[in-house]
Structure formats: C-alpha cells, structure tokens
N, C-alpha and C positions, 0 to 999 in steps of 0.2 A: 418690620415691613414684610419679611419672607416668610411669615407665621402660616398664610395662605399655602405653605409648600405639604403642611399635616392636615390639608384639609383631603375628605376623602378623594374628592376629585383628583387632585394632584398624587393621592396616592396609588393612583389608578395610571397614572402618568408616569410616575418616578419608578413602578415596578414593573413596567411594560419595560421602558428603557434601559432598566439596571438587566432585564433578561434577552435584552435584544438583542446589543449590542456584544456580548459574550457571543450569542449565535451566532451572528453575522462574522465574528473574529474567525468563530471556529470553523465555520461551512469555507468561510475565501481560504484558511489553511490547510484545510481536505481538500478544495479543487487544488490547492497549489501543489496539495504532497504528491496526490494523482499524476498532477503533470510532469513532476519531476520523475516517478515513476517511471513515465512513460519513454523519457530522456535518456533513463539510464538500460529501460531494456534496448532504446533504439540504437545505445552503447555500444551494447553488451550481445548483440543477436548476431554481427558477425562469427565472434568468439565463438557461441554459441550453435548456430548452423555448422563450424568446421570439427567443431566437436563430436556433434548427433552425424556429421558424416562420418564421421573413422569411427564411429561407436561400432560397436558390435550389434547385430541384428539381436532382438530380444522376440518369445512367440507375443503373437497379437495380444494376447488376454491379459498378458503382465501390461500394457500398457495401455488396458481399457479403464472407465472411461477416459478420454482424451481429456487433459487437462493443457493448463499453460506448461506444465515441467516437460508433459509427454509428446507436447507436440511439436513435431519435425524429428522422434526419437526412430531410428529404425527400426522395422516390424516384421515380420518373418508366417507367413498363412501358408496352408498345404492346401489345394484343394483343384476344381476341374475349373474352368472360364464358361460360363454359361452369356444370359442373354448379352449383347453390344450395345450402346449408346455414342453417340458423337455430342460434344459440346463445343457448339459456335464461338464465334467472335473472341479466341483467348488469343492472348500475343504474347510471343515469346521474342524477344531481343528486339522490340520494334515493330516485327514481321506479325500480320495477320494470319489466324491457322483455327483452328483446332483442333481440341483432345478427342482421342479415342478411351472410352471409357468400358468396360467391361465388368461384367459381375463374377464374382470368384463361388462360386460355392462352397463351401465346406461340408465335413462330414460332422464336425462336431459344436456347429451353430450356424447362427445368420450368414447370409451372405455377404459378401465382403466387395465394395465398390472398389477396382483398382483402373486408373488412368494408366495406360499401358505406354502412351506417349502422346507426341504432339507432329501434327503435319500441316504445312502452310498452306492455301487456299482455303474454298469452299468446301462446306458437308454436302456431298454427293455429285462435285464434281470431280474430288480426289480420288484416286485408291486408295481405297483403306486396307492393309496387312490385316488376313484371317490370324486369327489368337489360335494360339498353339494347343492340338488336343492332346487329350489324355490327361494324366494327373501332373499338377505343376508346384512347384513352391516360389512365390512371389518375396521378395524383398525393397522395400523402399520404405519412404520416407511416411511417418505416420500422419493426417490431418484431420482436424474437425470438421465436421458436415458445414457448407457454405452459407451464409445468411445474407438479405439482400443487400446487404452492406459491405460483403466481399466485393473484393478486385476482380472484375469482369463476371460478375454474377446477374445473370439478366433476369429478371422478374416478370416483364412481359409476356402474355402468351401467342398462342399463331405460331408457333414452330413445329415444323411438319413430323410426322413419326419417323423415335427415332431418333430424334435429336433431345438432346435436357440445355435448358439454362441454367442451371443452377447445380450443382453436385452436394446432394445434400438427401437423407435418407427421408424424408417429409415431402420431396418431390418424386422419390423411385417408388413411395409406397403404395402408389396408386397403379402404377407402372409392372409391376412382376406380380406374382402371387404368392413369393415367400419371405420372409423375416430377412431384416436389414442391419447393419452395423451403423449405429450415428457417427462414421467415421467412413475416411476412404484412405488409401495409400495410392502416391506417385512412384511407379519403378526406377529404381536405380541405375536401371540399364534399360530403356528402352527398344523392345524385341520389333521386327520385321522392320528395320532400318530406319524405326521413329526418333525424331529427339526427346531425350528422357525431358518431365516438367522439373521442374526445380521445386523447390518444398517453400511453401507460403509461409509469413512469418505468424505467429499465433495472433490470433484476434483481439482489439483492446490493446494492443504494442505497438510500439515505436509513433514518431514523429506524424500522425497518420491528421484529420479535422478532428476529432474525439479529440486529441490530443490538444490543439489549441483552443476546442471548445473550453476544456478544463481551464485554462489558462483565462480567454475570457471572462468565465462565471466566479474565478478570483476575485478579477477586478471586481465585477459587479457587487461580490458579497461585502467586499471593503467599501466601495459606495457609499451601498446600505447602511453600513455601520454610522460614516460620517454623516449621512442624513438624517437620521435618529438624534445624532447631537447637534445637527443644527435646528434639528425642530424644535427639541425642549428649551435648547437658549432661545429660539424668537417667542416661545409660549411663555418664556417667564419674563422675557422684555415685556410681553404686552401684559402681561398679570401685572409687571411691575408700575407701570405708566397709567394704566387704566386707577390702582390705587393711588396713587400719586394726585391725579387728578383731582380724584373723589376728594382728598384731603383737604385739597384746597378751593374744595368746593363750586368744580369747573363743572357742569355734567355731559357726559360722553357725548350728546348730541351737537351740542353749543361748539366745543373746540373743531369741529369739522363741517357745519354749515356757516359760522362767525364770519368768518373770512373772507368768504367769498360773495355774502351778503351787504356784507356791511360798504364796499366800494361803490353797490348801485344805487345804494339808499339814499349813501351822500350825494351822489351827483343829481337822485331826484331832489333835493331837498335843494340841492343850490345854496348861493351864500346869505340868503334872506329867509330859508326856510323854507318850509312845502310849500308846494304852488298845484292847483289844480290844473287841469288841462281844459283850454278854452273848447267850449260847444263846435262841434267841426262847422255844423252850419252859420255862425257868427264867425268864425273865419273865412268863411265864404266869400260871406255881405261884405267885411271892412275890403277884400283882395277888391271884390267887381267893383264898388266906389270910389276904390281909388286909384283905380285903370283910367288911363288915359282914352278921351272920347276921339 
C-alpha cells in the first residue's frame, strides 16, 4: 500500500522534509545559542565595565577599530578641542540634559569626537563650559559610533545648528571639513564642572528587544519543524485513504456527494415511490371548488 511513497512525487516530498526539518532544528538552535549569548554578556558586563575602569588607559590606535573586546576599553588621544556640538534629549539618572560634545583634533589623524560631559536642561538655554585651549590629552572610555538603534539616538531632523542626534561619524561628515574617527570617547572626568557620561554597553549585548527577538525566532524555527511533520502525515493519510478507496472500488466523488444526496431522494420518492408534482394550475381548480360558497 505504501509503494506510492517511491513514486517521483512523493520523492520530491520525502527530500524537501528529510532537508527541512534538519534546518529548522538548526536556525531555532542559532537563535537559541544567540540568546544565551546575550544572557551571559548581560552577566558578565558589570564585571566587565569595573574592569575597563581600573584598566590602564591604552593610545587610541591600539584600540581601533572598536570591536566588542574594545569597547568601553580606556583610550588615551593628544591633541587641540576644535569645533563643539550639543546632543539633545540624553538622560542621565532620570534627569533630562544633554552632552556637550567636541571634536579633538589631532596631529597624527582624524579627528577624534569626545563628549566632554553631560548638563541637565535645554541646548541653549544652559551654559555651556568653553573646552579648554591649547594642547590636551583626553582619557575616557572608548565607544562605537551610534546607530538608530542606540539609547537616546534621535534620527529625526529639524534640529537647529549645532546641535547632533546621533554621535556617530556618518552624521559629523557632513558637518566639518576634515576626516573622522568611527568612534568617539566619553571623559572620565568631566571638565568645567560637567557630569562625566558613563560608557554605553557594546551594541548587540545584554538583555536588550534583539535579545528576546532571538528568543522568539527559536520558537518560531521549532514551529516550523513540527509543521513539516505534520504536513507529510496528513499527505500520506490522504494518499493513504484515497487508495483504500480506489481498491474497493468506491470512486472519490461518490464517497462525498452519496451522503448528502441520498436523504432528499428518499423523502422525494416517499413510501410508494416517485410521485410527480401536481400542475400548480390543477391545484388551483380542486382549492376554489371546494371552498365553501
């Protein structure tokens, strides 16, 4: 009866499933490993951050480009404070503020974006502390340029000159006229009586919606898997029943019109057999003649 399972059909059937089902194992095991990942950096990031703080400052270049190891590493730049920026709407403990941000120049590459600190209110109704002139050596915390998907990174435009949404060298390149670092550093010490920012945790870590994304698209992949197997058993029920039939010589259309047919037939037919339906106009004539005058 199961001979039909080497027919080409079915083998077009049987090797989609025997390949599918493997995938769908493996992709729900990747989003699962993912997430676990993400569990153990969101562990492991205090340990982490108290370490890159006692760390020893390293020069910037050892720790270019910004990866996950390198960021929140201490960083160490020599150079003068050139043009200023304000970044809106960032909160620090609650409190509404924003960063003062400045460009470091250097003598021996890009410019280097450093947030110099953080003061609560509005950009330009605060004073803002002038950055310190002459030659400077800045130290703080290393970070990656910000993507719309950072903590408090505004993507909208409409904000007056002057101000940035977003700290990230794809929005200053338009903004200055010299070469940039894809990276910025927060001070460790916050000058002209700012509060220092605290160092972001690396992007794609910790407990974050990416993180329960991964966790969803698990479930989803395991679904998948078990609907794979329950398609193939309802396709070989009906392969199986459909022959069954045929065997016995029932054919497909009969076993599902029979049924429903057969109940109104009888009751036309009555217990004497078919009866035609009388002339409406001869039922007319016997009703009016034998109405009472």
């Amino acid at each position: 009866m199961y001979r039909f399972l080497l027919t080409p059909r079915w083998w077009g059937i049987n090797i989609f499933v025997v390949l599918a089902i493997p995938f769908c194992v493996f992709m729900g095991s990747w989003q699962l490993g993912r997430f676990e990942d993400r569990v153990e950096d969101h562990r492991a990031a205090p340990g982490q951050s108290a370490a890159a703080r006692a760390s020893e400052a390293r020069p910037l270049a050892e720790l270019l480009p910004v990866t996950k190891d390198t960021s929140g590493k201490r960083a160490e730049a020599t150079g003068r404070y050139a043009e200023q920026f304000l970044v809106p709407e960032r909160k620090l403990d609650g409190e509404r503020g924003f960063y003062v941000l400045n460009l470091l120049r250097t003598d021996d590459g890009p410019a280097l974006p450093v947030v110099r600190g953080w003061l609560p209110g509005e950009p330009g109704r605060t004073e803002v502390p002038a950055a310190p002139d002459g030659e400077v050596t800045v130290t703080g915390a290393l970070q990656a340029s910000e993507s719309p998907g950072s903590d408090g990174a505004r993507t909208a435009g409409g904000l007056p000159a002057g101000q940035l949404g977003m700290i990230s060298a794809a929005t200053l390149v338009n903004l200055v006229p010299h070469d940039l670092h894809n990276a910025w550093v927060t001070l460790d010490r916050a000058d002209g009586g700012m509060t220092p920012v605290p160092a972001a945790a690396p992007q794609n870590t910790g407990l974050d919606l990416k993180a329960f994304q991964n966790l969803g698209y698990t479930g989803e992949w395991f679904v998948f898997a078990g609907f794979v197997v329950f398609m193939w058993f309802r396709l070989l029920r009906r392969e199986t029943e459909a022959l069954r039939d045929a065997a016995l010589g029932i054919p497909e259309d009969s076993a599902a019109t029979a049924p429903a047919d057969a109940p109104a037939a009888s009751r036309a037919a009555g217990p004497g057999g078919p009866r035609h339906p009388e002339p409406a106009s001869r039922a007319v004539d016997q009703d009016a003649g034998s109405a009472p005058v």
